[in-house]
C-alpha positions as CSV (number, residue, x, y, z in Angstrom):
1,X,12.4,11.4,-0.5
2,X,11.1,14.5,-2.3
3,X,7.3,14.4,-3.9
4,X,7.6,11.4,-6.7
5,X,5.3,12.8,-9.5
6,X,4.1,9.6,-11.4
7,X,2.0,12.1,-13.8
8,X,0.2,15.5,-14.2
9,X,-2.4,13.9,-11.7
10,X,-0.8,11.5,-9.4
11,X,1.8,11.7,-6.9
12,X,3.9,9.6,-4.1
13,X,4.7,12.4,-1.2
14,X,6.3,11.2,2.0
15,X,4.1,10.7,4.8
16,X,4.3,13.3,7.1
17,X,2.9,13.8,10.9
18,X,0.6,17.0,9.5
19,X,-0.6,14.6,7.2
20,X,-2.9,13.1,9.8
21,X,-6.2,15.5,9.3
22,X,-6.3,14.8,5.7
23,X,-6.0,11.2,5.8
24,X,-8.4,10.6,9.0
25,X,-11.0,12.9,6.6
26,X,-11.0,10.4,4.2
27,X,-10.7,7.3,6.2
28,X,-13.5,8.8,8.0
29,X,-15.9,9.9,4.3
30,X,-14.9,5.8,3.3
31,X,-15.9,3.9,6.5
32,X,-18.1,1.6,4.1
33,X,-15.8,1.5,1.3
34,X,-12.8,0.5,3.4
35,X,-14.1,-1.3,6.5
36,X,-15.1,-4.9,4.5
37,X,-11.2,-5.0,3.4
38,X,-9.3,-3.2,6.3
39,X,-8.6,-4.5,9.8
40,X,-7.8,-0.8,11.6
41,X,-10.9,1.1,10.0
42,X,-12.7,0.4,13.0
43,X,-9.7,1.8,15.3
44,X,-8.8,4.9,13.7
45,X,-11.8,7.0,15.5
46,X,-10.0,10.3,15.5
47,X,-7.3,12.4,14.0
48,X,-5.1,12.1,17.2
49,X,-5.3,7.7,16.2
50,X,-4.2,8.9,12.5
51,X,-1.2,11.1,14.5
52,X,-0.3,8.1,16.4
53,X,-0.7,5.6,13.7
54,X,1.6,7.9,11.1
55,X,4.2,8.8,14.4
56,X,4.9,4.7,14.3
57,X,5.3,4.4,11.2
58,X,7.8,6.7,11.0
59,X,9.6,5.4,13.7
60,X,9.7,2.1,11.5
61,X,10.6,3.9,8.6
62,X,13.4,5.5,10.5
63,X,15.2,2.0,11.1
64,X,14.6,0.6,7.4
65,X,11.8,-1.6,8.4
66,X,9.0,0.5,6.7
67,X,8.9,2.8,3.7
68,X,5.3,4.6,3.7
69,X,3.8,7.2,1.2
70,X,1.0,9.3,0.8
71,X,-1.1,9.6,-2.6
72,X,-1.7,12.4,-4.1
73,X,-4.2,12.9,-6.8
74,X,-4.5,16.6,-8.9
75,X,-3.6,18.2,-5.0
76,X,-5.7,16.0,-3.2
77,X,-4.6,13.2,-0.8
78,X,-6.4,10.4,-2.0
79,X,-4.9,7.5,-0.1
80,X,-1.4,5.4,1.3
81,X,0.7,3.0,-0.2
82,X,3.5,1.1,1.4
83,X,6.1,-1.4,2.3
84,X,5.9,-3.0,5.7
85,X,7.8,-5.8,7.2
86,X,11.1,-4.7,5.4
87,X,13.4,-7.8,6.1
88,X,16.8,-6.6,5.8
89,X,18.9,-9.7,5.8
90,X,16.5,-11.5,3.1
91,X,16.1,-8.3,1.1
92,X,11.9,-8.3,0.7
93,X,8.9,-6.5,2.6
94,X,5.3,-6.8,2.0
95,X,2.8,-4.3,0.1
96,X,-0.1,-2.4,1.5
97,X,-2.2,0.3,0.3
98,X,-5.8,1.5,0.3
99,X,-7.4,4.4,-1.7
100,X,-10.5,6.5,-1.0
101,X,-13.3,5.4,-3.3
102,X,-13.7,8.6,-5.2
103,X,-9.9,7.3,-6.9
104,X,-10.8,4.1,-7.6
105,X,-11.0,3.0,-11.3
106,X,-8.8,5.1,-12.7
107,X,-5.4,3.4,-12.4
108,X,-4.4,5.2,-9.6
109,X,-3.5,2.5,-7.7
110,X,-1.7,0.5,-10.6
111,X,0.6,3.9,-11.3
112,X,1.2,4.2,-7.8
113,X,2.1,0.5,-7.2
114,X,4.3,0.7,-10.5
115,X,6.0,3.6,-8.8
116,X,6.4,1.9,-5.8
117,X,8.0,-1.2,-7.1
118,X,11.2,0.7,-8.9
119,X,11.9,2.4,-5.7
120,X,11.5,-0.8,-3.6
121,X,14.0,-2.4,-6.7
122,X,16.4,0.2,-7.5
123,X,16.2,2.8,-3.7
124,X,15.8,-0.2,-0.6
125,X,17.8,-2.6,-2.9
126,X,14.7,-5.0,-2.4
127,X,15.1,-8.9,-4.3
128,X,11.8,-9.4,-4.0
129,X,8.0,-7.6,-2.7
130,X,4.7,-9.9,-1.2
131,X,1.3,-8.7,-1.5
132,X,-1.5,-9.9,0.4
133,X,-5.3,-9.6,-0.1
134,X,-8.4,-10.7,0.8
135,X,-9.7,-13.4,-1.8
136,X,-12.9,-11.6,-2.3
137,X,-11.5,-8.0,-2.8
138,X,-11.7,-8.2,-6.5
139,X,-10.3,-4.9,-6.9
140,X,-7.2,-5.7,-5.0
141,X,-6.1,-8.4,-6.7
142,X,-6.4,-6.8,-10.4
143,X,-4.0,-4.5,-9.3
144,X,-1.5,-7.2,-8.6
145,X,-2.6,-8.9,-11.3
146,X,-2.0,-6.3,-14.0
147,X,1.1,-5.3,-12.4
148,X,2.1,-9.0,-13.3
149,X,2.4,-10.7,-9.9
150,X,2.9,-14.2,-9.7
151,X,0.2,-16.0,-7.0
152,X,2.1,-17.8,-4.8
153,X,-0.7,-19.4,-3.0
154,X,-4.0,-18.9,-1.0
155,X,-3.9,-19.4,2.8
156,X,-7.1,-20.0,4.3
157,X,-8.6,-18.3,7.0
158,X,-5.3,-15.9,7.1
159,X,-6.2,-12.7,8.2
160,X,-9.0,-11.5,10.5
161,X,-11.3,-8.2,9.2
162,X,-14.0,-7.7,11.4
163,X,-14.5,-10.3,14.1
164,X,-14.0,-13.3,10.5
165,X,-11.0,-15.1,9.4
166,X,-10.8,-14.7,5.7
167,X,-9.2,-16.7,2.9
168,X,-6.0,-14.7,1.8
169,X,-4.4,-14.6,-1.8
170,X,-0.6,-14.1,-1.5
171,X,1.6,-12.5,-4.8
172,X,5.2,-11.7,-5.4
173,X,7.2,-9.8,-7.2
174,X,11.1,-10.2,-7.9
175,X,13.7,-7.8,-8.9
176,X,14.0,-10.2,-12.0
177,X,10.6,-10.6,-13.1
178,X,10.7,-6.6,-12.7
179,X,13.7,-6.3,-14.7
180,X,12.5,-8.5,-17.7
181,X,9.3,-6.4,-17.5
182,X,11.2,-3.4,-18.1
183,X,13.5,-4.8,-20.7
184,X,10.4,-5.6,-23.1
């Protein structure tokens, strides 16, 4: 994948290994701003966890079950977006991203998740694309929600952040519901 320019700001680039300074900086600047919402905050202590985190991830993304970008914002990285859990005999994976707080509020993440869906759609030949996110991360679920995601349901105590189970909201996507969209 070359760098996918969404706009004269933003931009999806592949994840790369010398990627791993940049995005450990700003984990490591947005400790507060990610740590209430994100599980591995608290284990990515140094640039050699990033290298080892991004090294995986690849590996994943080398056997189709991962597809991972970095975001790019007027030349600076600004945070990740991804699909995980790439099921290849169901056709779907699951969303995840984060975004340094300076880039929130500015539709960053709803350009980049927009992005993201048409190559999930048209590139993995994806049917359908999960997101999961924490009930109380309001910001999380309006980019779902103005992307059009359908909420499937709300699984309590779900996923563990910091020592708590938390109540998780769960939306989908299909190929179809992103087709229509585009049709309109």
């Amino acid at each position: 994948m070359f760098i996918n320019i969404i706009d004269k700001h933003i931009s999806l680039k592949p994840t790369e290994v010398a990627d791993a300074e940049p995005l450990f900086d700003l984990i490591d600047q947005n400790r507060v701003h990610l740590q209430p919402w994100m599980p591995w905050v608290d284990g990515t202590r140094t640039v050699a966890d990033e290298r080892q985190f991004i090294e995986s991830v690849l590996t994943k993304q080398a056997r189709g079950e991962m597809f991972i970008t970095t975001i790019v914002v007027d030349g600076e990285v600004a945070g990740m977006i991804d699909i995980h859990n790439i099921n290849s005999v169901n056709h779907h994976g699951e969303i995840g991203y984060w975004l340094g707080q300076a880039f929130v509020g500015h539709g960053v993440m709803t350009k980049s998740l927009e992005r993201l869906e048409e190559i999930a759609f048209t590139e993995l030949d994806l049917h359908k694309v999960a997101l999961g996110a924490d009930v109380a991360n309001l910001a999380s679920r309006a980019v779902a929600e103005r992307r059009q995601y359908r909420l499937d349901a709300t699984l309590p105590e779900n996923i563990l952040v910091n020592g708590e189970y938390r109540d998780e909201a769960i939306y989908s996507l299909t190929v179809d519901e992103w087709s229509k969209r585009r049709d309109d």
